[in-house]
Backbone of each chain as ProteinMPNN parsed JSONL, in Angstrom:
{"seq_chain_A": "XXXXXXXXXXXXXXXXXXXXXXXXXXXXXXXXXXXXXXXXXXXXXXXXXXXXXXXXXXXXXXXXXXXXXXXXXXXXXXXXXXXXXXXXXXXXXXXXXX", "coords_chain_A": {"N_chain_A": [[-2.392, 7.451, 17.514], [-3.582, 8.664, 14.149], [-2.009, 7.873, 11.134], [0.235, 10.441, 8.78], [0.45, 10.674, 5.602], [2.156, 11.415, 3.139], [2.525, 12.512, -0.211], [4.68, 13.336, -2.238], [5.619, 13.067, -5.725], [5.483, 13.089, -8.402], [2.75, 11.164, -11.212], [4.16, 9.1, -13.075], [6.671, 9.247, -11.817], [7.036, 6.74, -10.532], [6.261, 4.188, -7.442], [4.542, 5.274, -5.829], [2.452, 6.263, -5.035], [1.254, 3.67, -4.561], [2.774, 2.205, -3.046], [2.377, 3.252, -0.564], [-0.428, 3.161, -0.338], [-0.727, 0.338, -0.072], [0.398, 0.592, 2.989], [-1.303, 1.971, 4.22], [-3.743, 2.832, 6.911], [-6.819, 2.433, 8.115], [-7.423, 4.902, 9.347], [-5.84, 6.672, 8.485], [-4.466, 9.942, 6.775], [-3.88, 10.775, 3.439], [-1.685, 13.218, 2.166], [-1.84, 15.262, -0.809], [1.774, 16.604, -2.237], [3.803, 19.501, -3.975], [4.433, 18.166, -7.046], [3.019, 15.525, -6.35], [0.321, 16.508, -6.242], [-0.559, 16.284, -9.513], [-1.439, 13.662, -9.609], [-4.007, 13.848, -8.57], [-5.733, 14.392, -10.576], [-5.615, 12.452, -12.352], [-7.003, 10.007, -14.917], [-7.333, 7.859, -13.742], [-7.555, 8.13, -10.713], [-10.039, 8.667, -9.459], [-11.537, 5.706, -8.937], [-8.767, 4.341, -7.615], [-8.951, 6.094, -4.798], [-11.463, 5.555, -4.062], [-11.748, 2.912, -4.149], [-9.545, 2.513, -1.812], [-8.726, 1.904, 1.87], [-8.493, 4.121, 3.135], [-10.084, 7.313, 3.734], [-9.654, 9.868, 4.039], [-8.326, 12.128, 2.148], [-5.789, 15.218, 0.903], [-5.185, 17.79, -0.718], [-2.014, 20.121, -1.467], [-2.946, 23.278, -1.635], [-1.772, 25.355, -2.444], [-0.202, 24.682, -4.229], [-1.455, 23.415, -6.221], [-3.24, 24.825, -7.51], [-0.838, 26.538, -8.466], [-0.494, 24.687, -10.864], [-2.577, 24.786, -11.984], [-4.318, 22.952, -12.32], [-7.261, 22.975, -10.575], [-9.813, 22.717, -11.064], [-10.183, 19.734, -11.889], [-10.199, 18.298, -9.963], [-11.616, 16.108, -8.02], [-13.004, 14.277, -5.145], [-10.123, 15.184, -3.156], [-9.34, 17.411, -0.57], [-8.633, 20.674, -1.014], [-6.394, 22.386, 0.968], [-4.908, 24.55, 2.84], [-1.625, 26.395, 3.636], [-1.708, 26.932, 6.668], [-3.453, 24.872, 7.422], [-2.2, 22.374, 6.753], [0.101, 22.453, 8.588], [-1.418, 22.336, 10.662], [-2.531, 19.351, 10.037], [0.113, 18.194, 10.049], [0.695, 18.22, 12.84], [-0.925, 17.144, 14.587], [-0.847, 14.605, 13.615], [0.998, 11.264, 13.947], [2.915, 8.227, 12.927], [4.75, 10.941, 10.417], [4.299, 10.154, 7.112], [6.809, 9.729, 4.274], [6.474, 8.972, 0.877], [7.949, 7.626, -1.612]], "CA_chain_A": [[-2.548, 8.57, 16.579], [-3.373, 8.293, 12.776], [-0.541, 8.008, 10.151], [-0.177, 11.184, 7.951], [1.369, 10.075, 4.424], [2.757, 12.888, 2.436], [3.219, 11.53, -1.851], [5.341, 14.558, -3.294], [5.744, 12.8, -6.962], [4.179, 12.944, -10.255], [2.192, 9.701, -10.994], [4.748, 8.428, -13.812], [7.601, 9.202, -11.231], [7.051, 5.639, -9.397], [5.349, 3.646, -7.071], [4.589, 6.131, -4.146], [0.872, 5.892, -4.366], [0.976, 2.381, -4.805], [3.681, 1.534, -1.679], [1.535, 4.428, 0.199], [-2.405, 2.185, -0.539], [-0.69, -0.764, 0.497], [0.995, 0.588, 3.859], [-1.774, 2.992, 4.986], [-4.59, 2.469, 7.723], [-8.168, 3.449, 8.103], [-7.639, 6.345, 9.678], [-4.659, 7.478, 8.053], [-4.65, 10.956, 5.983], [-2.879, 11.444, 2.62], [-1.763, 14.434, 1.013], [-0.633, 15.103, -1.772], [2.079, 18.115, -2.324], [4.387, 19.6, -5.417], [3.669, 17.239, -8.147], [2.31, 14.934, -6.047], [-0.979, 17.231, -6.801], [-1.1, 15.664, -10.562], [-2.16, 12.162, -9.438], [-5.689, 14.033, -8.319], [-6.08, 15.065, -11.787], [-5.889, 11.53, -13.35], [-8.559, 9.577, -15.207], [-7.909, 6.724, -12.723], [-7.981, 8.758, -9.109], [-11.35, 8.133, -8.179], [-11.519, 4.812, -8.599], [-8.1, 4.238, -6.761], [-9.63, 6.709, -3.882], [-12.639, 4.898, -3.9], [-11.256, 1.635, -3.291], [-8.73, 2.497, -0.454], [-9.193, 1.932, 2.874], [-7.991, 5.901, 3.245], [-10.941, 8.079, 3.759], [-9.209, 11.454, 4.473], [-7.247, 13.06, 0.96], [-6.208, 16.377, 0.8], [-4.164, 18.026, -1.527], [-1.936, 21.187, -0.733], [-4.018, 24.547, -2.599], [-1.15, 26.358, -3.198], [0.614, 23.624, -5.191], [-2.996, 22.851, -7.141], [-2.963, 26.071, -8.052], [0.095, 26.397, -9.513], [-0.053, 23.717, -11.992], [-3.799, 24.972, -12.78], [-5.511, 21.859, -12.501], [-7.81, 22.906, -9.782], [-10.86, 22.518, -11.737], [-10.032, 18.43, -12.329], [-9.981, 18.037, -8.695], [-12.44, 15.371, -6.59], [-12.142, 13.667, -4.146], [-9.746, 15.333, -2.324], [-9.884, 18.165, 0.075], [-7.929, 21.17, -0.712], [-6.135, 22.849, 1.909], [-3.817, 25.716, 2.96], [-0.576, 25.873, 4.6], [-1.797, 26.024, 7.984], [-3.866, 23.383, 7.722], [-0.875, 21.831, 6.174], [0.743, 22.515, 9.781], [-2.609, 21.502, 11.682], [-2.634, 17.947, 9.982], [1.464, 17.332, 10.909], [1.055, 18.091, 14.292], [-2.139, 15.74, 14.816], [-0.408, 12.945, 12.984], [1.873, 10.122, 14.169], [4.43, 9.01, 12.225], [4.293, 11.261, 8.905], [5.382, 9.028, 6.133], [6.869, 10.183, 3.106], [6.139, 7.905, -0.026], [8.427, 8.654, -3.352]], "C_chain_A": [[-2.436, 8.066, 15.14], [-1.979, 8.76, 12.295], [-0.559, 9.688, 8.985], [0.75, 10.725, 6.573], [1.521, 11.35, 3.372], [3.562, 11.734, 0.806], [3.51, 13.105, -2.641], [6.008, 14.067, -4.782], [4.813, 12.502, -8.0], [3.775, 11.397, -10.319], [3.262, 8.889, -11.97], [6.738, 8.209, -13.093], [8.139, 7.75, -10.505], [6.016, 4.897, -8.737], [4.734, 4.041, -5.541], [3.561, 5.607, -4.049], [0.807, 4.412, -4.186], [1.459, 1.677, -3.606], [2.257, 2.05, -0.601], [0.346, 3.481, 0.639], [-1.779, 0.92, 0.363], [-0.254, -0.937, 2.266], [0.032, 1.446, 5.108], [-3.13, 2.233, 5.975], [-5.804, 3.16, 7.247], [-8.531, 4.842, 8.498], [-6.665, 7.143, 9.648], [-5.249, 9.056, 7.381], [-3.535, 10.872, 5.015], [-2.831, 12.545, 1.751], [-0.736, 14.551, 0.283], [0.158, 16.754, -1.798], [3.105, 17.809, -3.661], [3.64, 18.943, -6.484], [2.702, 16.198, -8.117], [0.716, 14.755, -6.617], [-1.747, 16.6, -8.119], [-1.839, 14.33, -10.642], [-3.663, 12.342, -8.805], [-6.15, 14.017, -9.79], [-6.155, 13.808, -12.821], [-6.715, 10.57, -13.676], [-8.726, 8.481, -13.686], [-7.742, 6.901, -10.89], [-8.739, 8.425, -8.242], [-11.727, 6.9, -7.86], [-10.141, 4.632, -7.965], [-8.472, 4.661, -5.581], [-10.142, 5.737, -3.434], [-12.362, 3.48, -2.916], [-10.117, 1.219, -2.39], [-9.607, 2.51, 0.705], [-9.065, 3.514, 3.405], [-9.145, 6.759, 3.07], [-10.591, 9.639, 3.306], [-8.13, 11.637, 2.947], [-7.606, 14.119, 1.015], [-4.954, 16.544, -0.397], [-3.545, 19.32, -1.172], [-2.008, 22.196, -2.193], [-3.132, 24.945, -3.172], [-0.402, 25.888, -4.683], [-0.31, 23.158, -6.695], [-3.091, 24.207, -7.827], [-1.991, 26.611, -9.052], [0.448, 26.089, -10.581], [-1.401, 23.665, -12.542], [-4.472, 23.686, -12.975], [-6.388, 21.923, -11.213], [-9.273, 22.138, -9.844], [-11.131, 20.691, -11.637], [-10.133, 17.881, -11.37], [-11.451, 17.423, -8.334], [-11.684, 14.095, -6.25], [-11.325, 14.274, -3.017], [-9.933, 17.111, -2.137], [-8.389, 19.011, -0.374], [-7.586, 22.179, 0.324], [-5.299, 24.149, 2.25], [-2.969, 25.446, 4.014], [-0.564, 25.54, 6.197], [-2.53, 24.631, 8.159], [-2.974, 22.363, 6.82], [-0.249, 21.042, 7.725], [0.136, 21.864, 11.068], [-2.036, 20.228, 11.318], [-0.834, 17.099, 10.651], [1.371, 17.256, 12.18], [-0.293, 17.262, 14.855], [-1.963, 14.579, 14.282], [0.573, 12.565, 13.556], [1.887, 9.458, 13.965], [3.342, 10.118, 10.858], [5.339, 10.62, 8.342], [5.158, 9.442, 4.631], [7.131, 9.253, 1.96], [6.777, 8.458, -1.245], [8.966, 7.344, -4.141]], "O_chain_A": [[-1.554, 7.283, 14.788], [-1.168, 9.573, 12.738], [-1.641, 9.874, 8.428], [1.918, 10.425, 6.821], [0.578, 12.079, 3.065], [4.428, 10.866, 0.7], [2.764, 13.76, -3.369], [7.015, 14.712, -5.076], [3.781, 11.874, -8.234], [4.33, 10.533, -9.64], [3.271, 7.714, -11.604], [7.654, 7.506, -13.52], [9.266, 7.585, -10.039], [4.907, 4.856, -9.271], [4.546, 3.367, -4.528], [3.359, 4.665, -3.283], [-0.039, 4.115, -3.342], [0.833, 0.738, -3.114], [1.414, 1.329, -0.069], [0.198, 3.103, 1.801], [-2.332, 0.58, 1.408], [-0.399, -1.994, 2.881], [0.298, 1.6, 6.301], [-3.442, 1.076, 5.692], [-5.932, 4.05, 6.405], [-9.442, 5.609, 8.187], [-6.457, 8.087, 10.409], [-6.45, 9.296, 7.506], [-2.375, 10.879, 5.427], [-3.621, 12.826, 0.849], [0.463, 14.279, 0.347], [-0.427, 17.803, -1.529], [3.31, 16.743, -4.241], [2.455, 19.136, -6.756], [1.903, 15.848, -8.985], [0.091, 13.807, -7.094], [-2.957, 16.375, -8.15], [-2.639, 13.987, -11.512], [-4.408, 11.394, -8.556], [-7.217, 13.428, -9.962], [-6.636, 13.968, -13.943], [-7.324, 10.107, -12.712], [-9.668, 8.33, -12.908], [-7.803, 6.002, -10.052], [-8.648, 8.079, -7.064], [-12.214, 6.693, -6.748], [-10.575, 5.173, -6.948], [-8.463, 3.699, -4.813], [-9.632, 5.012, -2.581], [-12.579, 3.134, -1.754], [-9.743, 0.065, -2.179], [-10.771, 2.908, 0.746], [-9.876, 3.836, 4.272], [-9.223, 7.028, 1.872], [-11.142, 10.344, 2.461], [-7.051, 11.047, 3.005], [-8.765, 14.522, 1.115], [-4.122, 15.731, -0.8], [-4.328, 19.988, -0.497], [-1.471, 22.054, -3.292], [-3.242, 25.057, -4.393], [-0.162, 26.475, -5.739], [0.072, 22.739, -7.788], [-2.887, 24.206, -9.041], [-2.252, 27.029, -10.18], [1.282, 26.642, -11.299], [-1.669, 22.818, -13.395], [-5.214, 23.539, -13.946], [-6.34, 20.859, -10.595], [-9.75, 21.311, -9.066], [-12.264, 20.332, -11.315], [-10.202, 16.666, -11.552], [-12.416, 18.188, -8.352], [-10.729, 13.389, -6.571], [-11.7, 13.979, -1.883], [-10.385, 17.904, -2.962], [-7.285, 18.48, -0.248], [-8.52, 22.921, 0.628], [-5.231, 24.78, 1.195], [-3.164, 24.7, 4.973], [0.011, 24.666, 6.846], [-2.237, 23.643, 8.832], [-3.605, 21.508, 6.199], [-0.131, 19.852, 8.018], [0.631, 21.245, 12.01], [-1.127, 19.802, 12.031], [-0.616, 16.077, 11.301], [1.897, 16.312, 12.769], [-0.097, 16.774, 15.968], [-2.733, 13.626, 14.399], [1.335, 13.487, 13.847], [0.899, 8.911, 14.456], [2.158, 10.149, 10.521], [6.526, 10.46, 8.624], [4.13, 9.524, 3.958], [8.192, 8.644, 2.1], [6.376, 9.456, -1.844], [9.387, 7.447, -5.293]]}, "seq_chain_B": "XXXXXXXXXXXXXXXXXXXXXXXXXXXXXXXXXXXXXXXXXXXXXXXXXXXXXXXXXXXXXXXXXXXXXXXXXXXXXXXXXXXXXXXXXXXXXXXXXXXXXXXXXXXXXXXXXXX", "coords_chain_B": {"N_chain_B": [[16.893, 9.644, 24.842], [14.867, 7.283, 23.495], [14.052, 6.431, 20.319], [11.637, 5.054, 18.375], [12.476, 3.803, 15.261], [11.31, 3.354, 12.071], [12.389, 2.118, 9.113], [12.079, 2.638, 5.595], [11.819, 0.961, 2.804], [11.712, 1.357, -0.528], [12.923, 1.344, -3.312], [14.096, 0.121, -6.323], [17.485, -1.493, -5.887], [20.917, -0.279, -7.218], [20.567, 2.517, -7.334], [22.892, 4.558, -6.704], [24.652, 6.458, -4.788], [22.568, 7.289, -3.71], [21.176, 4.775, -2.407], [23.191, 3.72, -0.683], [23.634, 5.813, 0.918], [21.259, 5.618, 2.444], [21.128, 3.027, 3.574], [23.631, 4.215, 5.047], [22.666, 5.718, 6.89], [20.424, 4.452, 8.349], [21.964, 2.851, 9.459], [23.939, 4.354, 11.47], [21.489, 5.28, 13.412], [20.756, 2.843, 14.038], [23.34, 2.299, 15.869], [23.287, 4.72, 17.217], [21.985, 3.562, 19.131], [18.84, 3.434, 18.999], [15.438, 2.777, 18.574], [15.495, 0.774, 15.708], [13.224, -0.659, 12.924], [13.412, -2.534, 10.013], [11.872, -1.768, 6.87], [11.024, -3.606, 3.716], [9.203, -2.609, 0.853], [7.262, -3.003, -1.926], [9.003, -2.272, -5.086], [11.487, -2.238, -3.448], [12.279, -4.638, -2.487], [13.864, -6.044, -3.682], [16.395, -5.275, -2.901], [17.062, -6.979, -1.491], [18.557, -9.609, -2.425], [21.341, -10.678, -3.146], [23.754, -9.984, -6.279], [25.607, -11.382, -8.49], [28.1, -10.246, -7.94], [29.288, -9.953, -4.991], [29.933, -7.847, -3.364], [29.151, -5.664, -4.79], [26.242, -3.513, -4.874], [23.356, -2.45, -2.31], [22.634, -5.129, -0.906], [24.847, -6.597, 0.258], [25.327, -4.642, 2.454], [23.19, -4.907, 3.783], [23.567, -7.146, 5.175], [24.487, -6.534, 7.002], [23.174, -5.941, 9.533], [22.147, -7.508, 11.537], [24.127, -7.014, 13.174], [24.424, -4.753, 13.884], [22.355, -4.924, 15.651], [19.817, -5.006, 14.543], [17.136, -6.4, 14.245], [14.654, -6.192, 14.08], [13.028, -6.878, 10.697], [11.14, -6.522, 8.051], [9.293, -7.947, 5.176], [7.34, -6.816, 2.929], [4.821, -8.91, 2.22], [3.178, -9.216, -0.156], [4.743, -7.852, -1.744], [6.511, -10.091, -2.832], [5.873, -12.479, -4.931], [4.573, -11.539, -7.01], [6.86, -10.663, -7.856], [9.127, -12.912, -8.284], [10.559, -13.27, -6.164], [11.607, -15.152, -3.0], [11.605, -15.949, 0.472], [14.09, -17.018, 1.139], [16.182, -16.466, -0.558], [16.835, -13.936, 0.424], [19.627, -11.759, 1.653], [19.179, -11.505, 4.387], [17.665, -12.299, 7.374], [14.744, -11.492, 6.77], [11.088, -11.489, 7.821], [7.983, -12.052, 5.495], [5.113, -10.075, 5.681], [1.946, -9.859, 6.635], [-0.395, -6.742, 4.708], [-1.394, -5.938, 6.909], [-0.264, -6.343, 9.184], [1.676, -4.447, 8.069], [0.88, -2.366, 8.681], [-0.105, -1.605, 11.853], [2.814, -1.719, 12.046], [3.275, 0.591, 11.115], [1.918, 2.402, 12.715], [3.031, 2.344, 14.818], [5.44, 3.76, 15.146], [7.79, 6.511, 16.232], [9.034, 8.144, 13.989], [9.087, 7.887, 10.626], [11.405, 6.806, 8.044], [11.518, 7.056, 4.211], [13.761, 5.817, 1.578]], "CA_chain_B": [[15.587, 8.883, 24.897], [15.203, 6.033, 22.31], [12.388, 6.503, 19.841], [11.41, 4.255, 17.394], [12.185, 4.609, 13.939], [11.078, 3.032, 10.733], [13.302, 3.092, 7.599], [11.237, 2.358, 4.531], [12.871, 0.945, 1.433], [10.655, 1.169, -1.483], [13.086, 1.514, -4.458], [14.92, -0.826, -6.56], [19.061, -1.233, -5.962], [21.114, 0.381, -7.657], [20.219, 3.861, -6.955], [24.172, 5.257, -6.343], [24.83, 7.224, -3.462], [21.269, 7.244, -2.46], [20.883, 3.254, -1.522], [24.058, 3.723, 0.231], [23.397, 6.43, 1.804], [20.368, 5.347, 3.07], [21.794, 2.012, 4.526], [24.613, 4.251, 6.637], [21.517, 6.406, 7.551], [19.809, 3.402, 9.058], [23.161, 1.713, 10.672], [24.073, 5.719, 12.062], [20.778, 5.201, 13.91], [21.285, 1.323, 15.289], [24.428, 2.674, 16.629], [23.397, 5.497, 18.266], [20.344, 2.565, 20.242], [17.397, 4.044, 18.709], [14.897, 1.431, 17.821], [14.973, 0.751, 14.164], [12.979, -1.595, 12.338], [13.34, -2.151, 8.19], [10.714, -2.456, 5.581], [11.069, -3.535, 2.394], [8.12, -2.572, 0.12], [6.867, -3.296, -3.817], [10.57, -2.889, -5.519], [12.367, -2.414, -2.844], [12.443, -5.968, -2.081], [15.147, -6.727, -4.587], [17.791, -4.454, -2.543], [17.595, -7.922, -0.387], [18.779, -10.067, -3.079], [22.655, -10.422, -3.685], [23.499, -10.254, -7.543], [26.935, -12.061, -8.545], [29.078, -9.351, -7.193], [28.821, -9.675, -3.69], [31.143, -6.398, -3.343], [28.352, -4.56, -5.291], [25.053, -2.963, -4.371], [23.495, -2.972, -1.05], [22.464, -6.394, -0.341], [25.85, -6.715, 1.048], [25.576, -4.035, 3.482], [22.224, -5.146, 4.855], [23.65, -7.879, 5.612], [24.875, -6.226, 8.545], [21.638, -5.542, 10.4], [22.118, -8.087, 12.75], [25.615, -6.769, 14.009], [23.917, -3.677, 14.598], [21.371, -5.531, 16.617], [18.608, -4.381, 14.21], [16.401, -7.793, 14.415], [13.267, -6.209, 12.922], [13.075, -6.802, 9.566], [10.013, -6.998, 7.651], [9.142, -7.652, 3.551], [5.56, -6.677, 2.465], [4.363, -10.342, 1.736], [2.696, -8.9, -1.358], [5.796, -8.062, -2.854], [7.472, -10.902, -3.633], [5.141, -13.187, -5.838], [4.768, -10.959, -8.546], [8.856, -10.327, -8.514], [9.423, -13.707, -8.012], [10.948, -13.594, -4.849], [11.459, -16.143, -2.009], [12.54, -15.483, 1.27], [14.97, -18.28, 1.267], [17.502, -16.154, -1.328], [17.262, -12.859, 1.026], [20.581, -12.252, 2.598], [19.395, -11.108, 6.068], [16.282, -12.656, 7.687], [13.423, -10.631, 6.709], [9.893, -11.35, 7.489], [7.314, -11.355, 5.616], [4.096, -9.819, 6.648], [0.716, -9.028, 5.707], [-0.548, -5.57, 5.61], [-2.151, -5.442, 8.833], [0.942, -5.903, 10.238], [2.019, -3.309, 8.072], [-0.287, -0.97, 9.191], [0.559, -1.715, 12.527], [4.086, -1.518, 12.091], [4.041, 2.007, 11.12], [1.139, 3.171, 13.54], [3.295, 2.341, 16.264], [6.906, 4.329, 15.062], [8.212, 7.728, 16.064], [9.501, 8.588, 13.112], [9.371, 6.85, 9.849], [12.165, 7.568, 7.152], [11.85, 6.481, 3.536], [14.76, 6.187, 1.244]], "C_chain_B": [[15.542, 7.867, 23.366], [13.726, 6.255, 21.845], [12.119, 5.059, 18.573], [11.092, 4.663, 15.795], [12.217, 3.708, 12.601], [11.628, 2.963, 9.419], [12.331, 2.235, 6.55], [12.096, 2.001, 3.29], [12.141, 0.722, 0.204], [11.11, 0.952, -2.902], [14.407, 0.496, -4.95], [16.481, -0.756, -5.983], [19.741, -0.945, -6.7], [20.782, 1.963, -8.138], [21.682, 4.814, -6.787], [24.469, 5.238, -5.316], [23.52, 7.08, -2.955], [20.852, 6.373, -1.78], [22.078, 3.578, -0.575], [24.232, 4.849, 1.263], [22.229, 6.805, 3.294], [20.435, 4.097, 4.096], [22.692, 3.065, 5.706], [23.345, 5.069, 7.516], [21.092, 5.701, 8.574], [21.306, 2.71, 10.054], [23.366, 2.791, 12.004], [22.589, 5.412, 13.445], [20.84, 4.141, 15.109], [22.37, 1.898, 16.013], [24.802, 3.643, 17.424], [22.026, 4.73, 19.336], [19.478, 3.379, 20.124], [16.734, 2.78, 18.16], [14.4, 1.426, 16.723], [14.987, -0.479, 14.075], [12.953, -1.088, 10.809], [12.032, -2.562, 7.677], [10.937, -2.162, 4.473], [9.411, -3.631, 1.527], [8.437, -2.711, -1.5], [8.61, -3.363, -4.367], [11.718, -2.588, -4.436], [12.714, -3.719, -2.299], [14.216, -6.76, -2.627], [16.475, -6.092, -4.567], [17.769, -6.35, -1.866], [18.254, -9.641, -1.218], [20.166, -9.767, -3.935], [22.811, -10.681, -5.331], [24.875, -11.034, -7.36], [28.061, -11.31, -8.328], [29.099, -9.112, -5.764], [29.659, -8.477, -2.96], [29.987, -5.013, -4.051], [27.145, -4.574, -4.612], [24.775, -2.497, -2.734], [22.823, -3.576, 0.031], [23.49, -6.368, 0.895], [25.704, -5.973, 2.585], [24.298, -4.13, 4.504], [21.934, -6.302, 5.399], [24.103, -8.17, 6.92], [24.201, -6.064, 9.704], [21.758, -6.262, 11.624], [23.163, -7.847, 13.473], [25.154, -5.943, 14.335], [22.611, -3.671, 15.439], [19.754, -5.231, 15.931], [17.875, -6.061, 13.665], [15.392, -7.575, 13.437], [12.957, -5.921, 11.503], [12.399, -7.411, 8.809], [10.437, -6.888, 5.821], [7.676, -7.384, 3.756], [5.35, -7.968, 1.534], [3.699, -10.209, -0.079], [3.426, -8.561, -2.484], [6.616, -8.884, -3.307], [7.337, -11.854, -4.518], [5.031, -12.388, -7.161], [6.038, -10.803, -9.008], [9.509, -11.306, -8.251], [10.489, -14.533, -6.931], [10.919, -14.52, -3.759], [12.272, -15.548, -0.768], [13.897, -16.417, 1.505], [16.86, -17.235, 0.464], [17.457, -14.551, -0.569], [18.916, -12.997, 1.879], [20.852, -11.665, 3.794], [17.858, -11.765, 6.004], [14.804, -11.296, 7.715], [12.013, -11.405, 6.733], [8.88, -10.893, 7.074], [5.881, -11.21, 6.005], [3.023, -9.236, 5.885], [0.347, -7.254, 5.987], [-1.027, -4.969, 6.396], [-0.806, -5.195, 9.061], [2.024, -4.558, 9.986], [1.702, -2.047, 8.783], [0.108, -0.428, 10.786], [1.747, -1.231, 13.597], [4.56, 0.046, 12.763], [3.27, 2.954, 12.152], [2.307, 3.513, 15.054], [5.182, 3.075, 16.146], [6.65, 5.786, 15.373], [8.557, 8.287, 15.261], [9.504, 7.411, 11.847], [10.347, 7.682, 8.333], [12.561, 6.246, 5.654], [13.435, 6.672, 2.879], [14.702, 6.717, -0.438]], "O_chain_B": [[16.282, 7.978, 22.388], [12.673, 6.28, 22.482], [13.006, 4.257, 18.283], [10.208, 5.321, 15.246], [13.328, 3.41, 12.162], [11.284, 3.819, 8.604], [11.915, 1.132, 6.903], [12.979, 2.75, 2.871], [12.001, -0.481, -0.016], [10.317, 0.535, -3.746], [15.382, 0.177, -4.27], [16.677, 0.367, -5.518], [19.221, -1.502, -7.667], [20.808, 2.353, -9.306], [21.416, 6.015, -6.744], [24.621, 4.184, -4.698], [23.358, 6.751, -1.78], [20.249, 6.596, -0.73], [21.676, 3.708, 0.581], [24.9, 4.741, 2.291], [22.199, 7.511, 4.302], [19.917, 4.124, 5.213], [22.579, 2.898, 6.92], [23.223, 4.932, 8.733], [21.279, 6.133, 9.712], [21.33, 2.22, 11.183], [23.131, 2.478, 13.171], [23.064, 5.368, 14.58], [20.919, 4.254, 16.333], [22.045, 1.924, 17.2], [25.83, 3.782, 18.088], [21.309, 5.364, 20.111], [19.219, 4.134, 21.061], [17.294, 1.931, 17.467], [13.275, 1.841, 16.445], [15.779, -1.311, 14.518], [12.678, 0.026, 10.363], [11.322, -3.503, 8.03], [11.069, -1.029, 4.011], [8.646, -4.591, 1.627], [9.502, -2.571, -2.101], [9.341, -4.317, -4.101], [12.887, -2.773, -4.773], [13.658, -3.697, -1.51], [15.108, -7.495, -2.203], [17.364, -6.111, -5.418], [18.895, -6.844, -1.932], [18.342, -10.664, -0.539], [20.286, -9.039, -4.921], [22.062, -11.541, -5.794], [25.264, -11.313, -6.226], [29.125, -11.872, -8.588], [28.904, -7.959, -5.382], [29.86, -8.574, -1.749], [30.054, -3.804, -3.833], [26.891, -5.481, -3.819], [25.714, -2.225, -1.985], [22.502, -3.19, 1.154], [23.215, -6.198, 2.082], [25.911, -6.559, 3.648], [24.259, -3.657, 5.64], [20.881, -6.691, 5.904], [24.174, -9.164, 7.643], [24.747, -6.064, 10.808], [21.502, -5.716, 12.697], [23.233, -8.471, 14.532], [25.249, -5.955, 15.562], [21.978, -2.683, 15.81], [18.725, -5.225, 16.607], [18.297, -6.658, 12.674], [15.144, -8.222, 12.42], [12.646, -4.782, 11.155], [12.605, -8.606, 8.595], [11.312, -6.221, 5.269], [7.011, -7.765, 4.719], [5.658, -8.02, 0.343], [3.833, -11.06, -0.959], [3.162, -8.74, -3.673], [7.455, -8.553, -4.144], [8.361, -12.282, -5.05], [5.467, -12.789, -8.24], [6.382, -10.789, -10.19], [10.657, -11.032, -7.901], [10.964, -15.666, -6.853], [9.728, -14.736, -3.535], [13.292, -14.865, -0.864], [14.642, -16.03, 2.405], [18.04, -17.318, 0.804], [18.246, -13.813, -1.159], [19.308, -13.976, 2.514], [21.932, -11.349, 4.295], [17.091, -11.788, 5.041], [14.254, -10.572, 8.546], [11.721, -11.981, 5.686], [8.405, -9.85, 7.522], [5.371, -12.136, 6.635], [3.038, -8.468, 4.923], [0.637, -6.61, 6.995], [-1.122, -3.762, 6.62], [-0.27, -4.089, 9.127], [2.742, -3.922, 10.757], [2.288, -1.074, 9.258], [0.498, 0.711, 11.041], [1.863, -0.8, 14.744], [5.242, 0.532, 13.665], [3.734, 4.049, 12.469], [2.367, 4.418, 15.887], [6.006, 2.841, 17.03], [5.629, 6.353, 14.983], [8.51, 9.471, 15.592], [9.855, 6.249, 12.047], [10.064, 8.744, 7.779], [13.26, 5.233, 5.675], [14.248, 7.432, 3.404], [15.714, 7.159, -0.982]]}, "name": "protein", "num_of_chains": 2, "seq": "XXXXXXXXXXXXXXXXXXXXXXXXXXXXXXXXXXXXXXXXXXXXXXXXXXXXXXXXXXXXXXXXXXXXXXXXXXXXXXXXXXXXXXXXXXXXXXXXXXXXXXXXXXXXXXXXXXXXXXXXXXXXXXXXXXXXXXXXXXXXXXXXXXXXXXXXXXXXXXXXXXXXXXXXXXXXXXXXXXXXXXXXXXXXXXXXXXXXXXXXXXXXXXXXXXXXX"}
């Protein structure tokens, strides 16, 4: 079963995404939640994206929403809480990156 | 039932209560025979590196790993050239490993718990 990776921190918080890229598989999924969300929104996203082996990003809607940067968003897929709930229970491990 | 569980260490030492609480986390586990393996990633590498207080941080306490029979103990090979790391000055045997084996690693845990 793929890995699901869950990065709940702002991009100046650390080195989540960065541990996260280096630890994840091809057929992992990561999403981002809380603040996490802001690291869609930054100039250098798509190229990071781009050049992961990580196909699958989502981000969680309600959280994107919140902090009004929906608009700034590619790349990743936003989602809602059940499919929040779908992706944990189709993943093994979920790994939280902060 | 014994699952296999992952502890992740990603962040420098000196953290307070939270490095140390994350070491008894991980021992709590060995000692109830669940199968935990460590990984040290990007700055977490330099928890495995005693400073001149060997009473401080907690190097010291993961130096215990092998009393608690916890054998598997990986570095992310990628982190220790840029932070000038060697495995030679770790003070528990950690291997390290490319990230396949990361990949791997974590495909194959029940649970994985950073700190």
């Amino acid at each position: 079963m793929a890995a699901l990776h869950l990065i709940a921190s702002s991009p100046d918080a650390g080195a989540a995404l960065q541990n996260c890229l280096g630890a994840a598989a091809p057929g992992d999924a990561i999403l981002l939640i809380g603040n996490g969300v802001y690291r869609a929104a930054t100039a250098s996203f798509g190229r990071i994206a781009k050049r992961s082996v990580v196909t699958r990003w989502y981000a969680l809607a309600v959280d994107v929403a919140q902090r009004g940067i929906g608009s700034e968003l590619n790349t990743v897929v936003a989602i809602d809480d059940a499919t929040f709930v779908d992706l944990v229970t189709s993943h093994q491990p979920i790994v939280s990156w902060s | 039932m014994q699952r296999r569980i992952l502890f992740i260490v990603s962040h420098a030492p000196r953290r307070g209560a939270l490095a140390a609480e994350f070491l008894d986390e991980l021992l709590i586990a060995a000692a109830f025979e669940q199968k935990v393996s460590v990984l040290f990633v990007g700055d977490g590498a330099y928890q495995l590196v005693a400073g001149d207080d060997p009473a401080a941080g907690t190097a010291r306490g993961y130096r215990a790993l092998p009393t608690y029979d916890v054998e598997d103990v990986f570095v992310e090979r990628a982190a220790l050239k840029p932070r000038g790391l060697t495995a030679a000055r770790f003070v528990v045997a950690a291997r390290p490993v490319a990230r396949s084996r990361v990949r791997r690693l974590i495909a194959a845990q029940h649970v994985v718990v950073p700190d």
